[in-house]
N, CA, C and O atoms as a Tinker XYZ file with bonds, in Angstrom:
   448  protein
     1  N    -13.478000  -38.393000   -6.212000    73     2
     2  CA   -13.313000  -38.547000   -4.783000    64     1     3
     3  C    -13.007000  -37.171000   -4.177000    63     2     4     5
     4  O    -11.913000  -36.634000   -4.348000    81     3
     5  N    -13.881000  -36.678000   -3.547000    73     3     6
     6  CA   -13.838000  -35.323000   -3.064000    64     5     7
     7  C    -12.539000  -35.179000   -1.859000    63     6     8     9
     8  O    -11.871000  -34.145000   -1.825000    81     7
     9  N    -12.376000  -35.888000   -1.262000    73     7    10
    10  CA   -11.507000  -36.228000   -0.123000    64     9    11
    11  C     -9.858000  -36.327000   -0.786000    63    10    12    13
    12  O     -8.851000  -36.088000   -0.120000    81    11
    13  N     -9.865000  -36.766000   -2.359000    73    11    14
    14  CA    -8.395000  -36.770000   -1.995000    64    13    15
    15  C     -7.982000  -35.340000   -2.663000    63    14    16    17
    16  O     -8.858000  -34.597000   -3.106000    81    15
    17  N     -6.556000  -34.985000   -2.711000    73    15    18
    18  CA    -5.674000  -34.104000   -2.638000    64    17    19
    19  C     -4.917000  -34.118000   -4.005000    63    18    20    21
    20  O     -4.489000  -35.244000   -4.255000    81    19
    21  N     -4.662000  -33.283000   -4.860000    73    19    22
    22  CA    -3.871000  -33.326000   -5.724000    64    21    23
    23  C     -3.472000  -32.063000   -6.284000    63    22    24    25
    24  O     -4.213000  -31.094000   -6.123000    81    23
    25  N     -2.264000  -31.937000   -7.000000    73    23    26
    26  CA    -2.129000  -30.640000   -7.337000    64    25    27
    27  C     -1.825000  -30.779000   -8.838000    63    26    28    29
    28  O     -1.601000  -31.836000   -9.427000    81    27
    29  N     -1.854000  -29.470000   -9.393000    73    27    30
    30  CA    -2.073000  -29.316000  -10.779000    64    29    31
    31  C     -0.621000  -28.807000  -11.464000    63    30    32    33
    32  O     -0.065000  -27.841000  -10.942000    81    31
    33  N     -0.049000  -29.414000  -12.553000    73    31    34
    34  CA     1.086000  -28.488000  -12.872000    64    33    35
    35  C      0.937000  -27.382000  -13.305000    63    34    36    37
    36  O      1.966000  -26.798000  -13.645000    81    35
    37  N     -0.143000  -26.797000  -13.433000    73    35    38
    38  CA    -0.569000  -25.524000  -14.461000    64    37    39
    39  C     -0.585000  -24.312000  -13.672000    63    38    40    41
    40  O     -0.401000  -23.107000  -13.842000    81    39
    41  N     -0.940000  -25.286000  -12.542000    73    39    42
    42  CA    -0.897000  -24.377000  -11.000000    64    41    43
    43  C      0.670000  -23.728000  -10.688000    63    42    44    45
    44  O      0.693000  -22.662000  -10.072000    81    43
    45  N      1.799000  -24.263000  -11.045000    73    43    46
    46  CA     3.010000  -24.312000  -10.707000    64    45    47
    47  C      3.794000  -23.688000  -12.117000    63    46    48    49
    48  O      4.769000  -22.937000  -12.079000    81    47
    49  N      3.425000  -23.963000  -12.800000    73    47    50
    50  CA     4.000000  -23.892000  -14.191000    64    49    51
    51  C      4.947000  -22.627000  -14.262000    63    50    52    53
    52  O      6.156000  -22.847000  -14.338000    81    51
    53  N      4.582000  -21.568000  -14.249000    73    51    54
    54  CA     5.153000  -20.069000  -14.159000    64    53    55
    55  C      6.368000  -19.909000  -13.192000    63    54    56    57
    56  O      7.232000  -19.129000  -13.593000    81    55
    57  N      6.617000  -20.607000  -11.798000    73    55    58
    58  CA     7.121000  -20.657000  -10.684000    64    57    59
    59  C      8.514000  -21.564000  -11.399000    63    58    60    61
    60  O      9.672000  -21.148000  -11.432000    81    59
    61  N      8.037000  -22.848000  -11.919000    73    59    62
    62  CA     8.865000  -23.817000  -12.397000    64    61    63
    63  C      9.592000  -23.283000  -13.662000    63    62    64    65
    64  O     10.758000  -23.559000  -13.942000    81    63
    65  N      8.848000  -22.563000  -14.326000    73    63    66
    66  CA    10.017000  -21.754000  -15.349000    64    65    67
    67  C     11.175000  -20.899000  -14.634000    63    66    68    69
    68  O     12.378000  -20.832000  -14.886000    81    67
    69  N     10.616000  -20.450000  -13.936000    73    67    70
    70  CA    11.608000  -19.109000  -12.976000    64    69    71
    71  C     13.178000  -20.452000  -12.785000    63    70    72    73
    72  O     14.265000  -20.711000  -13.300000    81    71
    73  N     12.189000  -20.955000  -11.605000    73    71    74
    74  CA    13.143000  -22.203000  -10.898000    64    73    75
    75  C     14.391000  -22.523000  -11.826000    63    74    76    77
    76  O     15.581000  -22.370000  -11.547000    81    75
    77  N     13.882000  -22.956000  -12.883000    73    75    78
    78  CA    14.747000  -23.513000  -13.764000    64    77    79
    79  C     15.393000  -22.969000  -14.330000    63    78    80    81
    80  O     16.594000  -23.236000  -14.293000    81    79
    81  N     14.893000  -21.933000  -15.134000    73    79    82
    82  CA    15.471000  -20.599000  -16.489000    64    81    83
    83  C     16.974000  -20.086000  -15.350000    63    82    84    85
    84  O     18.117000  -20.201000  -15.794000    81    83
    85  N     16.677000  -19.448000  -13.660000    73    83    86
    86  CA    17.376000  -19.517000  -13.021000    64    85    87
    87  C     18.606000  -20.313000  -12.643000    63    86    88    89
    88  O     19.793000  -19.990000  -12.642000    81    87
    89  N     17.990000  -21.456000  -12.318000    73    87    90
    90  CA    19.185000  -22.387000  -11.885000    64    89    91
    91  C     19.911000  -21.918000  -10.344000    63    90    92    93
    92  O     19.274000  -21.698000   -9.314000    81    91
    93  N     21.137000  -21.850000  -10.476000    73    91    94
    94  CA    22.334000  -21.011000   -9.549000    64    93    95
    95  C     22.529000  -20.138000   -9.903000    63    94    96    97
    96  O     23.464000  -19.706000   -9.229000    81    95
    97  N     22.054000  -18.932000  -11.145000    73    95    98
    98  CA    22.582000  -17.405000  -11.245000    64    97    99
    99  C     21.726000  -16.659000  -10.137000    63    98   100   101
   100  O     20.623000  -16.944000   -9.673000    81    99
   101  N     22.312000  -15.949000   -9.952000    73    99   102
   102  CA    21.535000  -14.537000   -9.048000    64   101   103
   103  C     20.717000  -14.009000   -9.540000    63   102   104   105
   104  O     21.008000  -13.654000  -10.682000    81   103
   105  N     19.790000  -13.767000   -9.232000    73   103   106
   106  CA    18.230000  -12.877000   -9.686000    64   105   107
   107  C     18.832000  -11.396000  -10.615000    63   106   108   109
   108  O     18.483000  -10.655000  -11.534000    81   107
   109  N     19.995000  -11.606000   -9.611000    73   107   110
   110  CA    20.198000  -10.020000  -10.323000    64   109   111
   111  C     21.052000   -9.770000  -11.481000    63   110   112   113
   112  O     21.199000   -8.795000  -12.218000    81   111
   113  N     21.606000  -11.015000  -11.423000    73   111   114
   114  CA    22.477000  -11.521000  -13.019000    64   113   115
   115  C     21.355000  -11.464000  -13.999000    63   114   116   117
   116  O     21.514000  -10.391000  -14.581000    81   115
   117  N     20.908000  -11.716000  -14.205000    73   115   118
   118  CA    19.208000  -11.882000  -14.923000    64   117   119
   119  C     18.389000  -10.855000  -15.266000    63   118   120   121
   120  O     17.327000  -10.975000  -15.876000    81   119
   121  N     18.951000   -9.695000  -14.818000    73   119   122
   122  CA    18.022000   -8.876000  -14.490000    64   121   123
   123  C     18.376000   -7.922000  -16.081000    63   122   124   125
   124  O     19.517000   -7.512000  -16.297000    81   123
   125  N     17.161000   -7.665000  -17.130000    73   123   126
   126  CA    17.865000   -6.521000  -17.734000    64   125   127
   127  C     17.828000   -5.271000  -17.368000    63   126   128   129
   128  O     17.056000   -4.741000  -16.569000    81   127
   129  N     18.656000   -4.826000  -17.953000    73   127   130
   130  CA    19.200000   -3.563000  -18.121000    64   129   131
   131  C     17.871000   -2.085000  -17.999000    63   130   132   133
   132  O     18.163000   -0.991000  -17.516000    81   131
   133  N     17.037000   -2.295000  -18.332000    73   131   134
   134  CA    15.653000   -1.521000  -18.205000    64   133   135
   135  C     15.468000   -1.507000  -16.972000    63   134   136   137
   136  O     15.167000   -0.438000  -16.441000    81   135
   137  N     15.583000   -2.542000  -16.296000    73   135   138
   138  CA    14.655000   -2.713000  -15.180000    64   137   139
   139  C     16.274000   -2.234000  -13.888000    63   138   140   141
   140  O     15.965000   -1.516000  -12.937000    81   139
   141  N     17.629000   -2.631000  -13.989000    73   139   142
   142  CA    18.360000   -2.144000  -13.293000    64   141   143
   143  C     18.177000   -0.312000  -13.121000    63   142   144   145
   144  O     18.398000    0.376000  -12.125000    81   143
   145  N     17.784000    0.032000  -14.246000    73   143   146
   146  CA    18.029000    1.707000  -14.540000    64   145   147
   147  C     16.731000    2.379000  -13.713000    63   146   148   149
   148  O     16.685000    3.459000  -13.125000    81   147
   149  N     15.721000    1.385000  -13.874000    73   147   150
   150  CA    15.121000    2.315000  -13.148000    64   149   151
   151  C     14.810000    1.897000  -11.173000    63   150   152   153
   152  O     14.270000    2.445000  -10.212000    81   151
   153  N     15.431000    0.823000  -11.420000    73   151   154
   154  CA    15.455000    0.612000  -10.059000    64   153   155
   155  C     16.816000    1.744000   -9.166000    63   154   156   157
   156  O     16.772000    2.285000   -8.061000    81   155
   157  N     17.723000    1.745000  -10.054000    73   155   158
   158  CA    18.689000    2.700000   -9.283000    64   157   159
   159  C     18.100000    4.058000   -9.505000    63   158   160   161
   160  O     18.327000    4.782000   -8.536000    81   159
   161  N     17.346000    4.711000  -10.560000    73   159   162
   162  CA    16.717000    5.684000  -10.407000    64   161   163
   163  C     15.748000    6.002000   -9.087000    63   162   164   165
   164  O     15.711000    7.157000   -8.664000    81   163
   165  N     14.983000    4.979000   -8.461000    73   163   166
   166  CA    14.220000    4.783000   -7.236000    64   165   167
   167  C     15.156000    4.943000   -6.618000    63   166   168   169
   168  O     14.959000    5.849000   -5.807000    81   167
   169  N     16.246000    4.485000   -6.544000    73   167   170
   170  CA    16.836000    4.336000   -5.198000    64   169   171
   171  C     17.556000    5.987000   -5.089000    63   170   172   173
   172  O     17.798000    6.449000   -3.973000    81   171
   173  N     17.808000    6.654000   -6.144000    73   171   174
   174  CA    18.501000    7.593000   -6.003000    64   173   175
   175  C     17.718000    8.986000   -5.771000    63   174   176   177
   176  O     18.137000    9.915000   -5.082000    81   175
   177  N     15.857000    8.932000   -6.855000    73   175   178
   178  CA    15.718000    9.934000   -6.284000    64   177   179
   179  C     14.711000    9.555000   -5.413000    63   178   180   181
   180  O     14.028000   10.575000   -5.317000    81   179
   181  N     14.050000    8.422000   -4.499000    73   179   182
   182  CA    13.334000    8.095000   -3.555000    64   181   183
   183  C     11.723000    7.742000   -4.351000    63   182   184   185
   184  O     10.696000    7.429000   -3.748000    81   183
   185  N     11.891000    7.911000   -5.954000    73   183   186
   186  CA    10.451000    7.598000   -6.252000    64   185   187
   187  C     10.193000    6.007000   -6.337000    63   186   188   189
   188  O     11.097000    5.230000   -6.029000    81   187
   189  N      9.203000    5.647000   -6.671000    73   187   190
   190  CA     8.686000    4.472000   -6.807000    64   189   191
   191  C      8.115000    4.027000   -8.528000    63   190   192   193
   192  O      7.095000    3.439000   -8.888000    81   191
   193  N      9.439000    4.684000   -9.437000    73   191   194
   194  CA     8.689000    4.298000  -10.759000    64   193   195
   195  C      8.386000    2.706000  -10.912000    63   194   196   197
   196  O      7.267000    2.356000  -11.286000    81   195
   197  N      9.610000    1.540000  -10.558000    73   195   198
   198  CA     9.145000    0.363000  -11.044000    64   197   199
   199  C      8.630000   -0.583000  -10.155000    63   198   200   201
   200  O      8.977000   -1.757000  -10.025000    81   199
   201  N      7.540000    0.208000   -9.395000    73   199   202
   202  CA     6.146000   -0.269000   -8.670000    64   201   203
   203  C      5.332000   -0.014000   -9.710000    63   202   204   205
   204  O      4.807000   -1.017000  -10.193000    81   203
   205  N      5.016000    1.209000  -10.294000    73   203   206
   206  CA     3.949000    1.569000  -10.738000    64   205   207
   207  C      4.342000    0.991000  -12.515000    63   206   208   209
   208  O      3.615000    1.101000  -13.502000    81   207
   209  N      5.523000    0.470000  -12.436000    73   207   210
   210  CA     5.387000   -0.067000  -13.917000    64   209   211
   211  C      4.802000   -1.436000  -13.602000    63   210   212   213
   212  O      3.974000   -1.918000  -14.375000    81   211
   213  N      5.258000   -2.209000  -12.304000    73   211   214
   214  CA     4.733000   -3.255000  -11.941000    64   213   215
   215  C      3.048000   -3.542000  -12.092000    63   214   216   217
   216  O      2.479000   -4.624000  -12.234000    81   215
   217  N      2.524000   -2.299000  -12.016000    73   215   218
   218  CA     0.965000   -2.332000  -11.211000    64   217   219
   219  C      0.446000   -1.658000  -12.742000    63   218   220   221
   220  O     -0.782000   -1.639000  -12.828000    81   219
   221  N      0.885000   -1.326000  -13.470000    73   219   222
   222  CA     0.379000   -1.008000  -15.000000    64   221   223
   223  C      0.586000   -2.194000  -15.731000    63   222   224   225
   224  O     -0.408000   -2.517000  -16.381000    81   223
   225  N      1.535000   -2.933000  -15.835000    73   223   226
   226  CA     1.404000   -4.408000  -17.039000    64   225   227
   227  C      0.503000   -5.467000  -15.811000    63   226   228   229
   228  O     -0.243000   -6.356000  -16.221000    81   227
   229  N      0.659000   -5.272000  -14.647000    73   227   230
   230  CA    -0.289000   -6.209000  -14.064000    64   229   231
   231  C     -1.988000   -5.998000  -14.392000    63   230   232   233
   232  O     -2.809000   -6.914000  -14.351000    81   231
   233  N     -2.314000   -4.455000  -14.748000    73   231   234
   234  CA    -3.791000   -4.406000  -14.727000    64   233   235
   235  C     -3.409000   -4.115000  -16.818000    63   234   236   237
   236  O     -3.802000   -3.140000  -17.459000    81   235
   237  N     -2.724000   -5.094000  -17.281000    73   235   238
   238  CA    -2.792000   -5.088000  -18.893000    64   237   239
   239  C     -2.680000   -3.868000  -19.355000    63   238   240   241
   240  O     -3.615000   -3.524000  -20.078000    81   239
   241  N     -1.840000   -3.086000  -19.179000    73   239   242
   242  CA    -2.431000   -1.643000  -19.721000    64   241   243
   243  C     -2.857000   -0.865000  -19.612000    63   242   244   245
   244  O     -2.682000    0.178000  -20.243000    81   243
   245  N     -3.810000   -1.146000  -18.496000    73   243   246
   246  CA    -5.247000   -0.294000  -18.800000    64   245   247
   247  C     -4.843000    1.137000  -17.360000    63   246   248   249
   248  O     -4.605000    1.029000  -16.158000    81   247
   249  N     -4.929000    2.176000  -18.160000    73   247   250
   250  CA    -4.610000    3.477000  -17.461000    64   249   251
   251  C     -5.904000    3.593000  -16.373000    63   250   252   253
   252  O     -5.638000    3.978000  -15.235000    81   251
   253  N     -6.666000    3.412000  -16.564000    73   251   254
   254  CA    -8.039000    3.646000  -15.740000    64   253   255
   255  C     -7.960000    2.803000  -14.674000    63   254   256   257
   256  O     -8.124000    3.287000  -13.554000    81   255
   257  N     -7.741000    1.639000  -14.796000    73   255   258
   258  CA    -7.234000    0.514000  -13.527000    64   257   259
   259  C     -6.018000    0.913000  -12.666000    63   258   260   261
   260  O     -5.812000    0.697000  -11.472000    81   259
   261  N     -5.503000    1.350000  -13.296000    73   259   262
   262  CA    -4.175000    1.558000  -12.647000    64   261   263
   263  C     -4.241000    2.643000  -11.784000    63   262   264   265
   264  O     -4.109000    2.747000  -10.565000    81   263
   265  N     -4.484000    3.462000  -12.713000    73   263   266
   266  CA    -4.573000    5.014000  -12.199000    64   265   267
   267  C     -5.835000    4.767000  -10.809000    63   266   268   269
   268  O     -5.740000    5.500000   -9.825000    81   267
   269  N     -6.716000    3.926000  -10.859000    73   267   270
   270  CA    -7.628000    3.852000   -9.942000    64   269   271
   271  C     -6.527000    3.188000   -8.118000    63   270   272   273
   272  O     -6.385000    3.438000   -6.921000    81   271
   273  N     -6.111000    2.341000   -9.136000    73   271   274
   274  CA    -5.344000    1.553000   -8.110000    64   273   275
   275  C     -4.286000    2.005000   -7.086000    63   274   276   277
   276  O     -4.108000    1.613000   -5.933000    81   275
   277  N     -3.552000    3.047000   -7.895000    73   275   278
   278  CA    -2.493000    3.863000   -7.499000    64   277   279
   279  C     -2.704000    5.378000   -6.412000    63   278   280   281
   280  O     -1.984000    6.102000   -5.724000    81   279
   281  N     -3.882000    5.290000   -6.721000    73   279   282
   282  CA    -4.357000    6.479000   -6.674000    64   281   283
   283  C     -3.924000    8.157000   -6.823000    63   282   284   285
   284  O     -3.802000    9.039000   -5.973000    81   283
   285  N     -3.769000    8.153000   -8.202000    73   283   286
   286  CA    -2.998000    8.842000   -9.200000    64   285   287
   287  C     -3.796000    9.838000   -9.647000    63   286   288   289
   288  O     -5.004000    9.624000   -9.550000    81   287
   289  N     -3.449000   10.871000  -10.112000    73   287   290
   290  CA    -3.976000   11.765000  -11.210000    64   289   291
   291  C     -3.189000   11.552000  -12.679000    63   290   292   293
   292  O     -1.983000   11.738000  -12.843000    81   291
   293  N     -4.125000   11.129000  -13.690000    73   291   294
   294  CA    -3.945000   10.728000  -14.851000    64   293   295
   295  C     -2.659000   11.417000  -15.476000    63   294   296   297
   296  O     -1.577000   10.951000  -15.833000    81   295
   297  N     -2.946000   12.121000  -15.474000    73   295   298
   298  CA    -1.828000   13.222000  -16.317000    64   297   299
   299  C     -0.079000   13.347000  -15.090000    63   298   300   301
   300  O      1.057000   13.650000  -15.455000    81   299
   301  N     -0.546000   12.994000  -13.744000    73   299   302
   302  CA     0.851000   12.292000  -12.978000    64   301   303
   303  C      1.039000   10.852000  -13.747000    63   302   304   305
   304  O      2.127000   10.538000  -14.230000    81   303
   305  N      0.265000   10.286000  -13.795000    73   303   306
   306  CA     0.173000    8.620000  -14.136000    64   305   307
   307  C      1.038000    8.635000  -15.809000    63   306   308   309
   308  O      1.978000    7.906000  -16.123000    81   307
   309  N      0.467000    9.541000  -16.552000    73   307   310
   310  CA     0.978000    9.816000  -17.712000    64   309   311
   311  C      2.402000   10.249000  -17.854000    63   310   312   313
   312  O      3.377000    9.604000  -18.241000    81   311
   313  N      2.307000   11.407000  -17.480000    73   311   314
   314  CA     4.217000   12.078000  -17.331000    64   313   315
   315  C      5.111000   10.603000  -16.424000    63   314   316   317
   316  O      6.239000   10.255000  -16.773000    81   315
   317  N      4.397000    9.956000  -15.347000    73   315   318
   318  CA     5.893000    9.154000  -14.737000    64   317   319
   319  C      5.879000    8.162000  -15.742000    63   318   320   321
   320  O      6.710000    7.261000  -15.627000    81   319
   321  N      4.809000    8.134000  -17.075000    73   319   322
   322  CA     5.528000    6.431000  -17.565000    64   321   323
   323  C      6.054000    6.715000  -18.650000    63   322   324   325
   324  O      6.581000    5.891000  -19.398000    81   323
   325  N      5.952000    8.117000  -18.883000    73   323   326
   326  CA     6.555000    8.616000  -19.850000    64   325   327
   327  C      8.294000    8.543000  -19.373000    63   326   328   329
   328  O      9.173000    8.135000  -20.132000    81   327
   329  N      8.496000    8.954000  -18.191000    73   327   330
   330  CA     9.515000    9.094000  -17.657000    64   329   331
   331  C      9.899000    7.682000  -17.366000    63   330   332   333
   332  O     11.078000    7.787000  -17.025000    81   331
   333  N      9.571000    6.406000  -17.305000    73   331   334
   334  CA    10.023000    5.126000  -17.154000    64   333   335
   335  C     10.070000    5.037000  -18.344000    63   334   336   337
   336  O     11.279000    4.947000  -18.552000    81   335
   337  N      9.584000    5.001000  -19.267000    73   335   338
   338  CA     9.964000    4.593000  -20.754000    64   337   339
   339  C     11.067000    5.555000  -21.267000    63   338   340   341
   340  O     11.558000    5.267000  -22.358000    81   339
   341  N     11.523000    6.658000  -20.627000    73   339   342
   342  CA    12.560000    7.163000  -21.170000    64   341   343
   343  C     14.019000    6.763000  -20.297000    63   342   344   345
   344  O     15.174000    6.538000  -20.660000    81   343
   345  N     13.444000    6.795000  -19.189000    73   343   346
   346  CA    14.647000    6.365000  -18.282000    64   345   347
   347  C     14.909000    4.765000  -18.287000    63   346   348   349
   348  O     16.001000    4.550000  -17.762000    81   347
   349  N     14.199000    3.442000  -18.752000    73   347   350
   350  CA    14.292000    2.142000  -18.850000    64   349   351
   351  C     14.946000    2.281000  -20.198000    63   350   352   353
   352  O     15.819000    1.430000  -20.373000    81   351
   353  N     14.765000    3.141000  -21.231000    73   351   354
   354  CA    14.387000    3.227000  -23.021000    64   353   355
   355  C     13.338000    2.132000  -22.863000    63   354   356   357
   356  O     13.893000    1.046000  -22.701000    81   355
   357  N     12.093000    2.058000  -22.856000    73   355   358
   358  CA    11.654000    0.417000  -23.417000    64   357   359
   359  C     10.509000    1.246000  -24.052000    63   358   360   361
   360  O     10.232000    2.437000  -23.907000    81   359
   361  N      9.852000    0.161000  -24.887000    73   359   362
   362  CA     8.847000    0.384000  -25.668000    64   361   363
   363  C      8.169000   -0.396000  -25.515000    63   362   364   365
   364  O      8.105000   -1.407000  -26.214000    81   363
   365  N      7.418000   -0.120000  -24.481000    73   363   366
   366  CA     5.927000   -0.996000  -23.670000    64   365   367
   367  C      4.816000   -1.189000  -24.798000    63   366   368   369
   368  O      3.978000   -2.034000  -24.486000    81   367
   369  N      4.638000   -0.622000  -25.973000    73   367   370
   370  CA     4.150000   -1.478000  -26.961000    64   369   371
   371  C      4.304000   -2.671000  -27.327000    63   370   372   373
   372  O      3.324000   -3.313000  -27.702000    81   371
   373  N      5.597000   -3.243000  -27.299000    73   371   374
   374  CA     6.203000   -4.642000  -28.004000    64   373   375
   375  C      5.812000   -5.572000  -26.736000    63   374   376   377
   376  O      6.043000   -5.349000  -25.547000    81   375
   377  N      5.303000   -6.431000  -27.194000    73   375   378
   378  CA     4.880000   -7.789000  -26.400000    64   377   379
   379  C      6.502000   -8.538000  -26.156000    63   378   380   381
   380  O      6.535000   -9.053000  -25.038000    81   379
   381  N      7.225000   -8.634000  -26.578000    73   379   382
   382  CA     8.310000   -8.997000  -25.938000    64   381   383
   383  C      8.963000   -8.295000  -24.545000    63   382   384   385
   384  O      9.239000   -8.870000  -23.492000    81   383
   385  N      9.119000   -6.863000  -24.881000    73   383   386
   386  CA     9.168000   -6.154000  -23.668000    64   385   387
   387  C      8.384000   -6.187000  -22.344000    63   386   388   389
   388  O      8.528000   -5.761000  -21.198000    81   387
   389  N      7.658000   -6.763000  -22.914000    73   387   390
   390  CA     6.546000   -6.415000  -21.780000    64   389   391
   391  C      6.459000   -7.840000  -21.650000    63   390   392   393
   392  O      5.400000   -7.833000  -21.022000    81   391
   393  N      6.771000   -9.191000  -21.761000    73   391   394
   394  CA     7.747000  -10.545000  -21.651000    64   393   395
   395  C      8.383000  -10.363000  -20.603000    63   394   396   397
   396  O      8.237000  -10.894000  -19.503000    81   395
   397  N      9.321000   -9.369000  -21.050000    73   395   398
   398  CA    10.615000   -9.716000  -19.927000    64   397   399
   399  C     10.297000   -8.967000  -18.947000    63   398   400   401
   400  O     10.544000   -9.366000  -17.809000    81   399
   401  N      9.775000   -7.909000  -19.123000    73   399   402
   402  CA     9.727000   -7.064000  -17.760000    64   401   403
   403  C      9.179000   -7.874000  -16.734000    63   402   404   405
   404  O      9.812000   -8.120000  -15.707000    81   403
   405  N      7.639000   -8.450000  -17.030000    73   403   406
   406  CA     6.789000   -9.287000  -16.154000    64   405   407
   407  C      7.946000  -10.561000  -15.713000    63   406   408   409
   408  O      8.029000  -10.723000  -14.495000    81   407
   409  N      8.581000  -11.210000  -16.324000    73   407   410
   410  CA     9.387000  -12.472000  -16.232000    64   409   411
   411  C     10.388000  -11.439000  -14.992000    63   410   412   413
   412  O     10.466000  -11.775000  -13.810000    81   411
   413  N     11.035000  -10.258000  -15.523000    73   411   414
   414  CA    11.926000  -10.024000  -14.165000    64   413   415
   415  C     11.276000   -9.516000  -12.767000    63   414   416   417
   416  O     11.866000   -9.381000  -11.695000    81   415
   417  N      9.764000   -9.244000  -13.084000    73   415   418
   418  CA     9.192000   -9.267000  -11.941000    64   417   419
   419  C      8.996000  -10.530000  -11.353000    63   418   420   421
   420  O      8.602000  -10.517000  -10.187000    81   419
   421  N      9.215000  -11.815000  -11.993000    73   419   422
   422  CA     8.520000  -12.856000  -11.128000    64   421   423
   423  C     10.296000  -13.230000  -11.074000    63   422   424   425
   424  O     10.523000  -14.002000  -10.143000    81   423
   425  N     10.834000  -13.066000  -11.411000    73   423   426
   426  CA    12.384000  -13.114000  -10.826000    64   425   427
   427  C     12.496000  -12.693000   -9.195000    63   426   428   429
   428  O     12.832000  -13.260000   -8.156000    81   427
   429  N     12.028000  -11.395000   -9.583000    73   427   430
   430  CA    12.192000  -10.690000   -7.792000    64   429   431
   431  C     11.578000  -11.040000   -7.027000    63   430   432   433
   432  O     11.927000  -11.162000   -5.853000    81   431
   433  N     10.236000  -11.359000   -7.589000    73   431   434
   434  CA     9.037000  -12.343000   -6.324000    64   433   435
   435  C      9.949000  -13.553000   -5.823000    63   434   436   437
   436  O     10.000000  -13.780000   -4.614000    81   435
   437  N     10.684000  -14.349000   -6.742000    73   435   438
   438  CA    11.451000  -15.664000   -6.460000    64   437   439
   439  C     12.511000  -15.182000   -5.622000    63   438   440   441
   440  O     12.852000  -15.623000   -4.524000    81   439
   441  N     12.939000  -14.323000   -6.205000    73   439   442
   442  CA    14.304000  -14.281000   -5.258000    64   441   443
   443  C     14.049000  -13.623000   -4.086000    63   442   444   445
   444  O     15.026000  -12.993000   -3.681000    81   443
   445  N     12.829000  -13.538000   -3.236000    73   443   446
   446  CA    12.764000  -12.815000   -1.774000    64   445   447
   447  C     12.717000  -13.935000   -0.963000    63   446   448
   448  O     12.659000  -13.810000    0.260000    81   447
């Protein structure tokens, strides 16, 4: 029936983890420690590292996407994630890390 309306949980699914995993803590209770460090690093020296960590695990990795996206010079693109991986410590190799980071990004999407 083309006419009726329905929605999908699969559609929601990601949103409903947040919802819940959350509860009543604060987004920012939640938040690790990687991702506090370099957010006060932004705030202190005015850069924008955990945008551009945002916009690198969003395009998977891939330096060429990113760097397109950002509109970056590679070797800038290179030195600042060098500099987020030293200033977060994380090791954006490990699929867990790169778990939570994305999970505390959809934290901050929730909590606006």
């Amino acid at each position: 029936k083309p006419m009726q309306w329905f929605f999908r949980y699969e559609d929601y699914l990601l949103s409903d983890y947040v919802t819940r995993c959350k509860g009543r803590t604060p987004a920012s209770a939640l938040m690790p420690m990687s991702v506090r460090r370099l957010r006060e690093h932004d705030q202190q020296k005015g850069s924008h590292l955990l945008e551009l960590l945002r916009a690198y695990l969003e395009n998977e990795m891939n330096v060429a996407q990113t760097i397109r996206q950002t509109y970056m010079h590679r070797n800038t693109f290179l030195y600042r994630l060098e500099k987020i991986e030293e200033i977060g410590a994380l090791d954006l190799s490990d699929p867990d890390v790169r778990l939570e980071l994305r999970f505390a990004f959809k934290l901050m999407d929730e909590d606006r």
